[in-house]
C-alpha positions as CSV (number, residue, x, y, z in Angstrom):
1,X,10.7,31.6,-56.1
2,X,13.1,29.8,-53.8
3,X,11.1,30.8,-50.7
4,X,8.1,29.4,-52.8
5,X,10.3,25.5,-53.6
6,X,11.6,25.5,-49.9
7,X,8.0,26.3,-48.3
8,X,6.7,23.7,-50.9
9,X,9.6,20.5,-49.8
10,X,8.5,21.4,-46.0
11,X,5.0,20.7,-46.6
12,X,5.7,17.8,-48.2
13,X,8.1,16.7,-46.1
14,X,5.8,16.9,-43.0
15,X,2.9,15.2,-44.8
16,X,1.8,12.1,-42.9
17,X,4.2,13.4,-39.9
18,X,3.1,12.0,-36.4
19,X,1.5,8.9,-37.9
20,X,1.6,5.3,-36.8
21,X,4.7,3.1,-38.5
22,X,1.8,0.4,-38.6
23,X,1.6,-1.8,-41.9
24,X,-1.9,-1.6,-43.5
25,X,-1.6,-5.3,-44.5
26,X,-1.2,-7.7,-41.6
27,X,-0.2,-10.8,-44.0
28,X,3.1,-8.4,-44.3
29,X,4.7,-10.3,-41.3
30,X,2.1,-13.6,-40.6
31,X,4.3,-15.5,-37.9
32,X,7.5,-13.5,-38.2
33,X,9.3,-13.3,-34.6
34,X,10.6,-9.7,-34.3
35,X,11.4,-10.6,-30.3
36,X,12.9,-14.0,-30.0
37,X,13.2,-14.4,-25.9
38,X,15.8,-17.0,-24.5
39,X,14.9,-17.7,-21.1
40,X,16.2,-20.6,-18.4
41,X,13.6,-21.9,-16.0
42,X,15.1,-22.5,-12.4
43,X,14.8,-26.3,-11.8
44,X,13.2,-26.2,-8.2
45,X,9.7,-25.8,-10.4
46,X,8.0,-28.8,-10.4
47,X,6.4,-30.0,-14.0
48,X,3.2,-28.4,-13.5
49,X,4.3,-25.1,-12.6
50,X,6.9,-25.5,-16.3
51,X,4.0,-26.2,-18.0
52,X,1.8,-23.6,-17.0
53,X,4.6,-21.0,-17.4
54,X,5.2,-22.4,-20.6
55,X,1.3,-21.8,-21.2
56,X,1.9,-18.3,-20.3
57,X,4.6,-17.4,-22.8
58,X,2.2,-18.9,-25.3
59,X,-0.3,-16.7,-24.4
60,X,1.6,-14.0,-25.3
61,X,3.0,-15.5,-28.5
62,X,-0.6,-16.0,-29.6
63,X,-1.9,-13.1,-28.7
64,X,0.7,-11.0,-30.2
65,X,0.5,-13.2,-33.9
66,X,4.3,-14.1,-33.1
67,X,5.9,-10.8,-32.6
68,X,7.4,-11.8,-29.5
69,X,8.6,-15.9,-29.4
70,X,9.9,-17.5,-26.5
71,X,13.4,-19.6,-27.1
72,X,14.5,-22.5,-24.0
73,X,17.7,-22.1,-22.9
74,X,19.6,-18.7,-22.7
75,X,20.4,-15.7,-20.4
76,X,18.0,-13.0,-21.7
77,X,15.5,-13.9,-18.9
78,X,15.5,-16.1,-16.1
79,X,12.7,-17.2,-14.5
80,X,13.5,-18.1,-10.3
81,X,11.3,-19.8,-7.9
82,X,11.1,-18.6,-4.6
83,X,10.1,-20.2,-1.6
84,X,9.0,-17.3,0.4
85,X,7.6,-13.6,-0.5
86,X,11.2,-12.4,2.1
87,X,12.9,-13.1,-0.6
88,X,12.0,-10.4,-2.7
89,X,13.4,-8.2,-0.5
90,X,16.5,-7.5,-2.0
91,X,14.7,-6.3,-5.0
92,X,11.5,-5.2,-4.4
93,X,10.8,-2.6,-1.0
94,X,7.4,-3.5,-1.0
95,X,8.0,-7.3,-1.3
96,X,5.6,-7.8,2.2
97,X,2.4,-6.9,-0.8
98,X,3.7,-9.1,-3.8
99,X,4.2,-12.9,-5.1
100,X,6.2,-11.9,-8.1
101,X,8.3,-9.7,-9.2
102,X,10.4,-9.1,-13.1
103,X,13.0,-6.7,-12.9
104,X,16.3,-6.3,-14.8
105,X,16.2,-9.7,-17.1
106,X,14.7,-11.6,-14.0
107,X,11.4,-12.7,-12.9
108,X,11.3,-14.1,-9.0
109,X,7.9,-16.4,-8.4
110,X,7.0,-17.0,-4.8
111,X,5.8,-20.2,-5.8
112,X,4.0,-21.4,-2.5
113,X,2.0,-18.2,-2.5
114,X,-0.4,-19.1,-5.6
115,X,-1.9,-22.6,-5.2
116,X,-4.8,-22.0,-8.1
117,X,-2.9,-23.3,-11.8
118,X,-4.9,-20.6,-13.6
119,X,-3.8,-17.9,-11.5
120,X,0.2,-19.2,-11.5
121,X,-0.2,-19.1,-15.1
122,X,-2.4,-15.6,-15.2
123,X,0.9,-14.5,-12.4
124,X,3.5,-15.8,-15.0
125,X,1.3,-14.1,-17.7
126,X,1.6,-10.5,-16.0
127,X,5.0,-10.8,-15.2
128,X,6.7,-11.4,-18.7
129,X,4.6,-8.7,-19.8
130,X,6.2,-7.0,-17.4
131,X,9.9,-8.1,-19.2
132,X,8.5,-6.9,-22.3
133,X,8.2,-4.0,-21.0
134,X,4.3,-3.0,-20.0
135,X,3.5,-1.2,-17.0
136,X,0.4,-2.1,-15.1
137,X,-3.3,-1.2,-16.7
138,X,-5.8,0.1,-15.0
139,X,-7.9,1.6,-17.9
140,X,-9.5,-2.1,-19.0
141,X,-11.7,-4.4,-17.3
142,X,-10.0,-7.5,-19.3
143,X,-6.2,-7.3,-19.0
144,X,-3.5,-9.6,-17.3
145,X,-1.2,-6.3,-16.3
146,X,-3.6,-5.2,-13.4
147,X,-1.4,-3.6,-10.9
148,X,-2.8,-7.0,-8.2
149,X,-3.5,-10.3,-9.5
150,X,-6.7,-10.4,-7.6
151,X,-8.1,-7.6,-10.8
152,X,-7.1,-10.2,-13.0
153,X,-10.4,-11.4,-14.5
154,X,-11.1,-15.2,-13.8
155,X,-12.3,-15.9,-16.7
156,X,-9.0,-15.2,-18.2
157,X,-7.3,-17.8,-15.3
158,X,-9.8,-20.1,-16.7
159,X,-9.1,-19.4,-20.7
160,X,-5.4,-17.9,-21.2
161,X,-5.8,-16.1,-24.0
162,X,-4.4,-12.5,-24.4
163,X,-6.8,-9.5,-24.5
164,X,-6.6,-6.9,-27.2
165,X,-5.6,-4.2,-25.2
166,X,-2.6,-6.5,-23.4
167,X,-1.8,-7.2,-27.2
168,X,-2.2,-3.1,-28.5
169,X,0.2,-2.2,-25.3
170,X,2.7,-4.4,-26.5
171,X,2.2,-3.0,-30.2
172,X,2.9,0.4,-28.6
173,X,5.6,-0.2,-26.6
174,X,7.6,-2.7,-29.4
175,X,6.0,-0.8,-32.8
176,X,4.7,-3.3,-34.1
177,X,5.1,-2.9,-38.0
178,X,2.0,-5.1,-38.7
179,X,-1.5,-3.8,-38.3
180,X,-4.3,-5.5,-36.1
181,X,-7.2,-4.1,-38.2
């Protein structure tokens, strides 16, 4: 009988076991900022390049329904401009292949590298994914976390807007506790 009760609570216990956190309802949390981001700009950007990074963090508050939010003024990252890619070099030992780079609360832009505003802002786009925390995606034709920003559709450099799978991989990484369906 007690074998029969504990065999019982196990099976009960386990039911639904494995499966996603995710919140049937999306109007559960419309707007709400689970990741508020305060992030300091380095001055030596002129106001175009602010804007379009400003553009980029929008893309991602858009595209993930507010989840993530970016705040001005605060430590938790700080986006540099750089004037040359030898100045990654500290960070990054294959600095001599890359214009950006986000590491450890940071993100360094070589800003004379990318002269084309929709592919600064599709750059600034991959790399505070990268702060959030996704890796590069290989498996999807429309994504901003390519491992080279030359993959980076143009269409997307054109018309920042976030693709689904950009938005699902940051679902993943942050459990989102809102559904997309």
């Amino acid at each position: 009988m007690i074998r029969r009760a504990f065999v019982a609570a196990f099976l009960i216990g386990t039911v639904g076991a494995g499966q996603s956190d995710a919140v049937k309802d999306p109007g559960e949390c419309p707007g709400a900022c689970a990741s508020p981001v305060h992030y300091t700009l380095d001055p030596q950007f002129n106001a175009d390049e602010r804007v379009l990074i400003e553009q980029a963090m929008r893309v991602w508050e858009m595209g993930t329904r507010g989840r993530v939010c970016f705040v001005p003024g605060g430590r938790d990252l700080v986006i540099e401009k750089l004037d040359r890619a030898e100045e990654l070099q500290p960070w990054d030992p294959e600095w001599p292949h890359h214009v950006a780079l986000a590491r450890a609360g940071r993100i360094w832009i070589v800003g004379a590298a990318v002269d084309d505003p929709g592919e600064f802002r599709g750059l600034a786009v991959h790399e505070l994914g990268h702060h959030l925390g996704i890796g590069h995606i290989e498996d999807a034709a429309l994504t901003y976390m390519h491992s080279t920003i030359n993959d980076t559709p143009v269409d997307l450099w054109r018309h920042a807007r976030l693709p689904e799978r950009d938005a699902r991989e940051y679902c993943k990484v942050h459990r989102c506790t809102c559904s997309y369906d």
